[in-house]
C-alpha positions in Angstrom: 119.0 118.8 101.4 118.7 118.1 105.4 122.4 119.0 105.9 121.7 123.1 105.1 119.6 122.1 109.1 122.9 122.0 110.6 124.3 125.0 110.0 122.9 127.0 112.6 124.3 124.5 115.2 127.4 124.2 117.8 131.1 123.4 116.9 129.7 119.8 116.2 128.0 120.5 112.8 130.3 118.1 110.8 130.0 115.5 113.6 126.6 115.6 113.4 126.1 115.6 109.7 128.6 112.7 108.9 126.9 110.9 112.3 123.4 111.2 110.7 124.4 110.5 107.6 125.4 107.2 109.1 122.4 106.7 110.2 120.4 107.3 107.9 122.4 105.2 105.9 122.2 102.4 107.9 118.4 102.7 107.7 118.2 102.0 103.9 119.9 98.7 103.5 118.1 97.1 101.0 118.5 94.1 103.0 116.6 95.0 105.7 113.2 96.0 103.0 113.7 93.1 100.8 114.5 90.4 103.1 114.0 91.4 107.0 110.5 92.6 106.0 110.6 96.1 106.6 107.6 97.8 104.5 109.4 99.7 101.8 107.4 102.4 102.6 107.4 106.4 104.3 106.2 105.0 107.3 108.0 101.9 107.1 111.3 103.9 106.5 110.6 105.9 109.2 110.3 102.8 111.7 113.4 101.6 110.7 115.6 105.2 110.9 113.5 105.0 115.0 114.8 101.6 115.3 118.3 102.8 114.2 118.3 106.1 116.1 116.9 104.0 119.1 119.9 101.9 119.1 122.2 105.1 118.6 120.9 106.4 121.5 121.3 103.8 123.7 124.7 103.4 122.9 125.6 107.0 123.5 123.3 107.3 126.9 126.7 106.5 129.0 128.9 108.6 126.8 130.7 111.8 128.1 129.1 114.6 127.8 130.4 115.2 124.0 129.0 112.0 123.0 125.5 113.0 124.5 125.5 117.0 123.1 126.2 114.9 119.5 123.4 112.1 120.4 121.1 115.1 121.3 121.9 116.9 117.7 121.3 114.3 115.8 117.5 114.0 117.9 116.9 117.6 117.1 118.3 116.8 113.2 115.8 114.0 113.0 112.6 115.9 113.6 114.1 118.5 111.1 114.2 116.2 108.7 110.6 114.8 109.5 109.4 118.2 109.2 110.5 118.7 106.1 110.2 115.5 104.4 106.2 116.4 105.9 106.3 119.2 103.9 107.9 117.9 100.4 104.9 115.4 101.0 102.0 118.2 100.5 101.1 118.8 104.5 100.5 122.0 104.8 101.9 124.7 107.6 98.8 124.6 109.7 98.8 120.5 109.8 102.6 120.2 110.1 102.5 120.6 114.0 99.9 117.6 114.6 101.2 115.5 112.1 104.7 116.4 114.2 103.2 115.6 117.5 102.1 112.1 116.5 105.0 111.1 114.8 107.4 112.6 118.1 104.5 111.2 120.3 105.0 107.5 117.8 109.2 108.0 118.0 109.2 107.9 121.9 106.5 105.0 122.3 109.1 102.9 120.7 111.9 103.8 122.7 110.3 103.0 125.4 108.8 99.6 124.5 112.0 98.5 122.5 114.3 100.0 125.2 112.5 97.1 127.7 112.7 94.4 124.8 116.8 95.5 124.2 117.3 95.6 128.0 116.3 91.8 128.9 117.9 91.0 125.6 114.0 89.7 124.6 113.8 88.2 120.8 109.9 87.7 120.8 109.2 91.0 123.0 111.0 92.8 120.6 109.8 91.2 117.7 106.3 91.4 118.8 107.0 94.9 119.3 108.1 95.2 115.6 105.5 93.5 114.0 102.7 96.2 115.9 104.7 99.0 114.6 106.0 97.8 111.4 102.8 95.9 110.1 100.0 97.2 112.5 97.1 96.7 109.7 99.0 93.3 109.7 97.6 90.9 112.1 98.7 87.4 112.1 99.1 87.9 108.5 102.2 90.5 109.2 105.5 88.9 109.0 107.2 87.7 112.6 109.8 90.2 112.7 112.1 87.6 115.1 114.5 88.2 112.2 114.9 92.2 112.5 115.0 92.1 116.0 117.6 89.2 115.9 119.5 91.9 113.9 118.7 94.7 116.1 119.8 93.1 119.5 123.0 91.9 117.8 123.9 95.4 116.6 123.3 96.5 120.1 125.6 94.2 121.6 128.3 95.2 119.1 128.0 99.1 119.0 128.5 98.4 123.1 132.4 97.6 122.0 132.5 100.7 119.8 135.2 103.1 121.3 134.4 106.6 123.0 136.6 108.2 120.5 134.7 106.6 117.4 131.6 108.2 119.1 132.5 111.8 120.0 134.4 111.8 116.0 130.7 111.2 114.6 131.7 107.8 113.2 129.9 104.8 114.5 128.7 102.9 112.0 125.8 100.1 112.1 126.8 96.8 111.3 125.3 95.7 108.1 122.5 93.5 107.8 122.8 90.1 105.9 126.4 89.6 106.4 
């Protein structure tokens, strides 16, 4: 599967694999699909493993220089894995770099307009944010979202207390939803 990606990396391929992993992980709580109102769908999963990564990254943007060389992996690791799960869904090789471009172009719109909702600590701005990206045929129709990002801000304020160490090791782990 995605891990074969990672052999061609540094010293930090096991870092990096258990790291995304993790991540990935975190992203597919069935909580978050069947009662945060996250679309179980491609696109839908693919917000939430942004939102995740989003948060990882923002955590390991003060990190020494191991921490950010892992965080930077694990960036690289993600597009690998939307490349190929692009593939296993019938895009062929001339369409796979457009459909790329949007989806990198769609990944770093939302760190930026989450980044400013996490930064003033923001429940509405970043649920507002949500509900555009999560639901955007939606409309008023499309669930609120206050309850995701209510989720979201409190897993950033808790991965803030996670240790260096637990970082650089490839071993921070997301709180779970809906305990």
């Amino acid at each position: 599967m995605i891990f074969g990606l990672f052999k061609r990396k540094s010293g930090n391929a096991a870092i990096v694999e258990r790291q995304y992993a993790l991540l990935t992980s975190a992203a597919r709580q069935p909580y978050l699909y069947t009662d945060l109102d996250v679309p179980d769908t491609v696109m839908g999963r693919f917000e939430m493993l942004s939102a995740v990564l989003i948060l990882y990254f923002r955590r390991t943007r003060a990190s020494a220089r191991p921490g950010q060389e892992i965080a930077q992996e694990i960036i690289d690791a993600f597009f690998e894995d939307v490349d190929h799960s692009i593939r296993e869904l019938g895009v062929g090789d001339a369409g796979v770099p457009k459909k790329m471009k949007k989806l990198a172009g769609m990944y770093y719109g939302r760190l930026e307009s989450y980044a400013a909702a996490l930064e003033a600590k923001d429940t509405a701005a970043l649920a507002a944010a949500l509900k555009r990206n999560f639901h955007p045929e939606g409309g008023d129709a499309a669930p609120s979202m206050e309850a995701l990002a209510a989720y979201l801000l409190t897993v950033e304020a808790q991965l803030a207390d996670i240790a260096e160490e637990v970082v650089e090791a490839g071993q921070l782990q997301i709180p779970s939803a809906g305990v």
